[in-house]
DRENMAR-880748 format. One record per residue (C-alpha): residue in one letter; x, y, z; residue number from 1. Coordinates in pm, whole numbers, plus 50000, padded with zeros to 5 digits. Example, Ala and Ser with C-alpha at 12.3 -4.5 7.8 and 13.67 -1.06 7.14 Angstrom:
BEGIN
<site aa="A" east="51230" north="49550" up="50780" i="1"/>
<site aa="S" east="51367" north="49894" up="50714" i="2"/>
***
This chain:
BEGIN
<site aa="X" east="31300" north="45057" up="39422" i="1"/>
<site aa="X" east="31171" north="45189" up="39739" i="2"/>
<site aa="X" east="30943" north="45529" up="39644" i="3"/>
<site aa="X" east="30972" north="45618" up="40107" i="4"/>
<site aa="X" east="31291" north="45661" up="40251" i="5"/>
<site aa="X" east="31322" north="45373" up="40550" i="6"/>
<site aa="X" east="31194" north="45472" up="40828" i="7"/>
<site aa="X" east="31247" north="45213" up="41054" i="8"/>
<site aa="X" east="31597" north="45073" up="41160" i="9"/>
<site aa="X" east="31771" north="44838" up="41399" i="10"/>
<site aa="X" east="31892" north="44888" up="41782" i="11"/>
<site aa="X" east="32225" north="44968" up="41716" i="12"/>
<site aa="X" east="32441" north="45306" up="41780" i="13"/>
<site aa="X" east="32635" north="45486" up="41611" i="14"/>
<site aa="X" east="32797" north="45903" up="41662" i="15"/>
<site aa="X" east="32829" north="46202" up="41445" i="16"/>
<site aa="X" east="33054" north="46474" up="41465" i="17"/>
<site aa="X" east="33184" north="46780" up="41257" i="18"/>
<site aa="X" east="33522" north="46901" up="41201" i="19"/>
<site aa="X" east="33630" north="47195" up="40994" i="20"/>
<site aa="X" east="33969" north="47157" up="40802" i="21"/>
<site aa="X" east="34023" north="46905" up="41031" i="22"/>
<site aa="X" east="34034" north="47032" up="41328" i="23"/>
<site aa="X" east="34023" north="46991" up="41580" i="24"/>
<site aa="X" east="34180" north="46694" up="41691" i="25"/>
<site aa="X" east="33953" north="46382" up="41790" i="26"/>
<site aa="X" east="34200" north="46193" up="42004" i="27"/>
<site aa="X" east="34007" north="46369" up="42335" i="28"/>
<site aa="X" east="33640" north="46293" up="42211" i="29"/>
<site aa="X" east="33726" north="45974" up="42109" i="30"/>
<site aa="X" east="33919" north="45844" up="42454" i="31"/>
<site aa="X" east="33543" north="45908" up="42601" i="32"/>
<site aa="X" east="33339" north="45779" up="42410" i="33"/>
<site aa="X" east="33180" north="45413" up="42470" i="34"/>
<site aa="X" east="33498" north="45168" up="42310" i="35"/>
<site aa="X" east="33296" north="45007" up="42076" i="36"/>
<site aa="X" east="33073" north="45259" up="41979" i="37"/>
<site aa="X" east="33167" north="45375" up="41566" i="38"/>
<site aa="X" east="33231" north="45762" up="41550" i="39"/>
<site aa="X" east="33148" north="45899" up="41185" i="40"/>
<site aa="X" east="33335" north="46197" up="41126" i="41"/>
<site aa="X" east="33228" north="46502" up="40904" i="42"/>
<site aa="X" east="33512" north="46745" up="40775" i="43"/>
<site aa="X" east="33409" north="47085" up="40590" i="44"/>
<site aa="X" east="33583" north="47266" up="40404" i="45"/>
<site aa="X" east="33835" north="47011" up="40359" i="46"/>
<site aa="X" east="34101" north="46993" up="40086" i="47"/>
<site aa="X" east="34209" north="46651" up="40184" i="48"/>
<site aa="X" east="34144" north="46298" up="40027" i="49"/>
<site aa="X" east="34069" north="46012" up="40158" i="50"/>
<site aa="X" east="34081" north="45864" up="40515" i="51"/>
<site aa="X" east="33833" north="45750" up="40749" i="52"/>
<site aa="X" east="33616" north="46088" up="40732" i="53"/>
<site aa="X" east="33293" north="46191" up="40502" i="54"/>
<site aa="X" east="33514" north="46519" up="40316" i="55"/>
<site aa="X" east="33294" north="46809" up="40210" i="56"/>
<site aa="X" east="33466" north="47065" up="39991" i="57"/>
<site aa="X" east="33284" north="47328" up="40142" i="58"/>
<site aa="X" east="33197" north="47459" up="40493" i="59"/>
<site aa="X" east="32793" north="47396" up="40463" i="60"/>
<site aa="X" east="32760" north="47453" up="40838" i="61"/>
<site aa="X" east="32706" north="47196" up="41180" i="62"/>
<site aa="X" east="32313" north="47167" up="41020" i="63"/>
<site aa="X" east="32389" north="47032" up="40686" i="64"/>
<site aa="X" east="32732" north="46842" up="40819" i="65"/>
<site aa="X" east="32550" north="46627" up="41074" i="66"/>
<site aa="X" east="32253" north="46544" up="40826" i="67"/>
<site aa="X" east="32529" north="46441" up="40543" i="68"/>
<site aa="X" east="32690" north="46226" up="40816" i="69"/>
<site aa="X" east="32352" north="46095" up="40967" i="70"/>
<site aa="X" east="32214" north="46004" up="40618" i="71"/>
<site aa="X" east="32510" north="45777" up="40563" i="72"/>
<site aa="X" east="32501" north="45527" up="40860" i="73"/>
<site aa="X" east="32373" north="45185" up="40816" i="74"/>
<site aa="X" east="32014" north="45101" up="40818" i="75"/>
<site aa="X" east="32092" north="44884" up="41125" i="76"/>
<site aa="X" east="32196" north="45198" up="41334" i="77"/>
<site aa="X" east="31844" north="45344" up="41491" i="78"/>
<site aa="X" east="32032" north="45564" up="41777" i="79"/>
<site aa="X" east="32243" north="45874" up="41664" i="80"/>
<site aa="X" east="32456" north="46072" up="41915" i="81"/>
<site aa="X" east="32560" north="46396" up="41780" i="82"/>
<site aa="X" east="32854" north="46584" up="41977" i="83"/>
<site aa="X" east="33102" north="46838" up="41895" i="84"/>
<site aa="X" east="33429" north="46743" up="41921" i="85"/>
<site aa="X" east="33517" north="46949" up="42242" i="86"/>
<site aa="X" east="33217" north="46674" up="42445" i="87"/>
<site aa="X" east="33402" north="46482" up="42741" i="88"/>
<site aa="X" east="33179" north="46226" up="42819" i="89"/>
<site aa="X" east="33163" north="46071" up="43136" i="90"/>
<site aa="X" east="33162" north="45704" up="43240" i="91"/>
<site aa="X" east="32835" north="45537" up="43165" i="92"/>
<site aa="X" east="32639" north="45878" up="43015" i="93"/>
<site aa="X" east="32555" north="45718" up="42661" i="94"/>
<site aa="X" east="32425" north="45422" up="42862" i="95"/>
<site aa="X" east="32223" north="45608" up="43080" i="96"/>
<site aa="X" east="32060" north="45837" up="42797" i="97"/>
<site aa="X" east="31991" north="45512" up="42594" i="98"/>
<site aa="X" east="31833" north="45399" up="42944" i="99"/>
<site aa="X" east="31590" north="45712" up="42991" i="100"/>
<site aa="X" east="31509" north="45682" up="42608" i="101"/>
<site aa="X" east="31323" north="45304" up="42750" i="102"/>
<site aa="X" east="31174" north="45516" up="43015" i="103"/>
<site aa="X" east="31064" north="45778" up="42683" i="104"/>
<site aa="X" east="30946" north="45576" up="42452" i="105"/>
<site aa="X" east="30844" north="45913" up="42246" i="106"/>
<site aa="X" east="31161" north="46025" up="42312" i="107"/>
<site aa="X" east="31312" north="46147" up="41928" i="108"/>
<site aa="X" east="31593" north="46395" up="42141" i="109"/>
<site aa="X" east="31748" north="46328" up="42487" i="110"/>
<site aa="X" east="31989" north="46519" up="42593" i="111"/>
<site aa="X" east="32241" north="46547" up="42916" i="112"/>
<site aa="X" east="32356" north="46845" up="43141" i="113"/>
<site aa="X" east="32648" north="47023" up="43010" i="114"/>
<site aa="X" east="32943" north="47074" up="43248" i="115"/>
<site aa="X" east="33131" north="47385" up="43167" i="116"/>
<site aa="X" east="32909" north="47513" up="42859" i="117"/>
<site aa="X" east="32875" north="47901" up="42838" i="118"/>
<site aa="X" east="32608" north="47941" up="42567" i="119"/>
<site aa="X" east="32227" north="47817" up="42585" i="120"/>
<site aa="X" east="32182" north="47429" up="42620" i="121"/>
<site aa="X" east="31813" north="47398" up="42592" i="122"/>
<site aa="X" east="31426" north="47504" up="42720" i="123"/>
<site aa="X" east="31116" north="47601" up="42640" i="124"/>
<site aa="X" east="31054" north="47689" up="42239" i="125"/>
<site aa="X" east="31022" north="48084" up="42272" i="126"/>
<site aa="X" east="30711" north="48227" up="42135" i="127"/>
<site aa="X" east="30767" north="48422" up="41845" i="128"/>
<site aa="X" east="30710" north="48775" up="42019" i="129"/>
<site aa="X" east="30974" north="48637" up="42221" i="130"/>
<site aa="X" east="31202" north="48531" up="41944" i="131"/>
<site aa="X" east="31206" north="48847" up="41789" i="132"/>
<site aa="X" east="31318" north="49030" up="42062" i="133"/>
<site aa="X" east="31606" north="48787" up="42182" i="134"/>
<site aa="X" east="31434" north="48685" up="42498" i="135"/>
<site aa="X" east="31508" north="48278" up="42454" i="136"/>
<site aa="X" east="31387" north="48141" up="42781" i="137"/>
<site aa="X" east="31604" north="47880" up="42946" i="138"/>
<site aa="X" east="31742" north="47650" up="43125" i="139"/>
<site aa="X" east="31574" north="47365" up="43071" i="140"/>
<site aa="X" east="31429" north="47181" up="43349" i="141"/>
<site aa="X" east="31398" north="46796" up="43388" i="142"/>
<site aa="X" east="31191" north="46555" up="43164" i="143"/>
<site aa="X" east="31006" north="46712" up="42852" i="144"/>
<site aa="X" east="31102" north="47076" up="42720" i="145"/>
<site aa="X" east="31125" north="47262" up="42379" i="146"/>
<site aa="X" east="31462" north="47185" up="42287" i="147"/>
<site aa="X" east="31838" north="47097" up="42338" i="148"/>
<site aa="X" east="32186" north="47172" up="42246" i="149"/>
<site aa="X" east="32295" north="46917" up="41987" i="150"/>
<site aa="X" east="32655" north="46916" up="42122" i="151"/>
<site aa="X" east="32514" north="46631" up="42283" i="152"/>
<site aa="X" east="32243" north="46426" up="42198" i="153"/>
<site aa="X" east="32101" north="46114" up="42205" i="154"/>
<site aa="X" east="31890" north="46082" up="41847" i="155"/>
<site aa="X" east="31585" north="45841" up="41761" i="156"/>
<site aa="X" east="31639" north="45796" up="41419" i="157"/>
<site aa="X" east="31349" north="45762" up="41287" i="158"/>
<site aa="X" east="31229" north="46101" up="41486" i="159"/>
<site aa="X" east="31495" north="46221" up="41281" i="160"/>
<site aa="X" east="31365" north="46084" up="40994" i="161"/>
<site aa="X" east="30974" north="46270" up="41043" i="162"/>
<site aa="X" east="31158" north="46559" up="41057" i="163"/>
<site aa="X" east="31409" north="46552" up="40759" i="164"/>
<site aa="X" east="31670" north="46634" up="41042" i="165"/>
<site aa="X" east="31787" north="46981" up="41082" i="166"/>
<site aa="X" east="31670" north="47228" up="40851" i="167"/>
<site aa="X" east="32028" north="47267" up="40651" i="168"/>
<site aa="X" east="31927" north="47665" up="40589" i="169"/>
<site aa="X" east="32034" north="47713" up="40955" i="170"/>
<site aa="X" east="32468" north="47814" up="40940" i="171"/>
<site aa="X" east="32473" north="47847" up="41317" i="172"/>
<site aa="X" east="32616" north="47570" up="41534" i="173"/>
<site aa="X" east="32498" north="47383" up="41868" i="174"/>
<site aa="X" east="32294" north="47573" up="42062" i="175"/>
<site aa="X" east="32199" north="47772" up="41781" i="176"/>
<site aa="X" east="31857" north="47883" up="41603" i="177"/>
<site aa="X" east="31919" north="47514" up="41438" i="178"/>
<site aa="X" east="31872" north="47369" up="41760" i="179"/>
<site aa="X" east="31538" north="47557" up="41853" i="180"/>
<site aa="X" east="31376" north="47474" up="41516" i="181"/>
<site aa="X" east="31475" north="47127" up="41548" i="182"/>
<site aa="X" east="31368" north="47077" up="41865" i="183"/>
<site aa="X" east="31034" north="47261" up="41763" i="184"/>
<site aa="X" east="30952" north="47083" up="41473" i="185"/>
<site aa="X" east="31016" north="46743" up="41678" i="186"/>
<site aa="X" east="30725" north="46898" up="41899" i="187"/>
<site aa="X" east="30556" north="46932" up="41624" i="188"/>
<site aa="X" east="30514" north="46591" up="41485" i="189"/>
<site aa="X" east="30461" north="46395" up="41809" i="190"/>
<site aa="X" east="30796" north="46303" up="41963" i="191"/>
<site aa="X" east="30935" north="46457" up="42313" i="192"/>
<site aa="X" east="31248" north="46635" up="42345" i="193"/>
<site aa="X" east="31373" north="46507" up="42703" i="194"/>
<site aa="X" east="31669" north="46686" up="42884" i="195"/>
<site aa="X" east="31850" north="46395" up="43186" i="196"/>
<site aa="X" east="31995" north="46628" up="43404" i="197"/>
<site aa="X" east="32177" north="46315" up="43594" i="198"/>
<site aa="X" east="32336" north="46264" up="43308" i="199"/>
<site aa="X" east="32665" north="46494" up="43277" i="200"/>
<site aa="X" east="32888" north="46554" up="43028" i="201"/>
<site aa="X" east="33176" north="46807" up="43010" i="202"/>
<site aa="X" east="33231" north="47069" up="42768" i="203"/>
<site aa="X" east="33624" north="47151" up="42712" i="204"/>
<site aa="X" east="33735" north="47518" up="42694" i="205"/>
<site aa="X" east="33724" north="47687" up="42393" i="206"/>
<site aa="X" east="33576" north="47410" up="42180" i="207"/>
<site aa="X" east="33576" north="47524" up="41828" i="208"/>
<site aa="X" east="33237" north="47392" up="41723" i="209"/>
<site aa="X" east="33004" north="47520" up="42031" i="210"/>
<site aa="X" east="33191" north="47883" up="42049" i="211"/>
<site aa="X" east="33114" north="47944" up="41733" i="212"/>
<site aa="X" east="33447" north="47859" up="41480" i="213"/>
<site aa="X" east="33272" north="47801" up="41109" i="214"/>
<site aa="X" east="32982" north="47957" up="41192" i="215"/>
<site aa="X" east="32881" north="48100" up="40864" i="216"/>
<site aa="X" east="32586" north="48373" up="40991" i="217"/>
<site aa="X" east="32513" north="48596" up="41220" i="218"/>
<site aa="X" east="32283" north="48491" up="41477" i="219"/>
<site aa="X" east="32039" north="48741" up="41377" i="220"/>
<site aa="X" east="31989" north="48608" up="41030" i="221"/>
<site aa="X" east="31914" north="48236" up="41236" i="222"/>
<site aa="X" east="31671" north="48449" up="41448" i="223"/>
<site aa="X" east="31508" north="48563" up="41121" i="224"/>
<site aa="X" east="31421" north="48265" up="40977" i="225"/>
<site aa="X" east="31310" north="48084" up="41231" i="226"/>
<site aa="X" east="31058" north="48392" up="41295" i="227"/>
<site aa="X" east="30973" north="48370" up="40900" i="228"/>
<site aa="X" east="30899" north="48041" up="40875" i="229"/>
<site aa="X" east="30659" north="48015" up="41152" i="230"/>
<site aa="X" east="30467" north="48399" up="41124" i="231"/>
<site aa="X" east="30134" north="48381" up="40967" i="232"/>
<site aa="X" east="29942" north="48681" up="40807" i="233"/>
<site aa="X" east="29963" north="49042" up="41029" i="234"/>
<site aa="X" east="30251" north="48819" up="41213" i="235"/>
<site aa="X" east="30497" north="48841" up="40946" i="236"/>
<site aa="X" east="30583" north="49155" up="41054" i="237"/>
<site aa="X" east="30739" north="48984" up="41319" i="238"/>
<site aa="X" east="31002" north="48881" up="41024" i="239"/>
<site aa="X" east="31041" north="49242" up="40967" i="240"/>
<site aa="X" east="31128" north="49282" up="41305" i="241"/>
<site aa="X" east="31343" north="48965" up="41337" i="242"/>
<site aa="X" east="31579" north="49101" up="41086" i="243"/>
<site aa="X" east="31616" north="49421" up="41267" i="244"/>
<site aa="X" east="31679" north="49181" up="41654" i="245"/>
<site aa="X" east="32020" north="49158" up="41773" i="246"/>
***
């Protein structure tokens, strides 16, 4: 028996993405995406049986679904795209992130522009002092930043891996305090978070996951930990503060 988990896997692709009672529908997301490409789906708080989809009885958040779904792919699959199901994407954008991750070899996050997203897609890790008082600079420009939405992502799986993925204590959903500590603790261990502007995908109205449907905490309580985890000594009074934000 191996005592590591694998850490290194083939060239293939596969996606993830996170439904809630099943819905919403996939028949959109799934017209875009590359034909060939597999799309592993992750329903919470489902009461069905059965089908093509990894069931969870209960809603454990965007966080803890994509990890479930990540940690079951094949050990030949070393590329992960997360997206929520509302993603459109256009011709040739999975290509062309797979593309800038050659030109990135670091690269353990790439992620596109978002047509027609209204919450935060990405930028600079704020400083704590920041955090705490809900000043999350942003956008992100091109090449290297802090972090990115994972409503679409390109994912080096064994950057993932490093990392133990997201941090499954976050409830919040793309673009979330999941996000930033994701993104941060990538930083962290060596790998580069890279945003492709020229790469574009579109962001339907009112998609369930990204505005927020299942989210299970206020995004104070996100802003908290995140704040918590990181404060040392005098600065875990920051925490105090954190709680208190928002």
């Amino acid at each position: 028996m191996e005592s590591d988990p694998v850490r290194e896997y083939g060239d293939a692709l596969a996606a993830v993405t996170v439904t809630r009672r099943g819905r919403p529908a996939l028949e959109g997301l799934r017209a875009t995406l590359p034909e060939q490409l597999p799309l592993v789906v992750v329903d919470t708080a489902s009461s069905e049986r059965g089908g093509d989809a990894v069931r969870l009885p209960e809603d454990v958040g965007w966080a803890a679904a994509v990890n479930r779904g990540v940690a079951g792919l094949a050990r030949e699959v070393g590329w992960v795209v997360l997206t929520a199901p509302g993603v459109r994407w256009r011709p040739g954008a999975v290509d062309a992130l797979r593309a800038a991750a050659v030109r990135h070899p670091r690269a353990g996050l790439l992620g596109p522009a978002q047509h027609g997203a209204t919450g935060r897609t990405g930028g600079p890790v704020p400083r704590l002092r920041d955090a705490v008082r809900g000043r999350i600079p942003g956008p992100a420009g091109p090449g290297p930043t802090g972090w990115l939405s994972s409503a679409a992502l390109l994912v080096q799986r064994s950057a993932w891996d490093s990392v133990d993925g997201f941090d499954a204590r976050y409830l919040d959903g793309p673009g979330g305090f999941c996000d930033i500590d994701l993104g941060d603790r990538m930083g962290r261990a060596g790998w580069l978070v890279v945003f492709v502007p020229d790469v574009v995908i579109d962001v339907e109205p009112g998609d369930t996951i990204v505005d927020g449907h299942g989210i299970l905490e206020p995004h104070a309580a996100g802003l908290h930990r995140f704040v918590r985890d990181r404060a040392r000594g005098p600065a875990r009074a920051l925490a105090a503060l954190a709680r208190r934000a928002l």
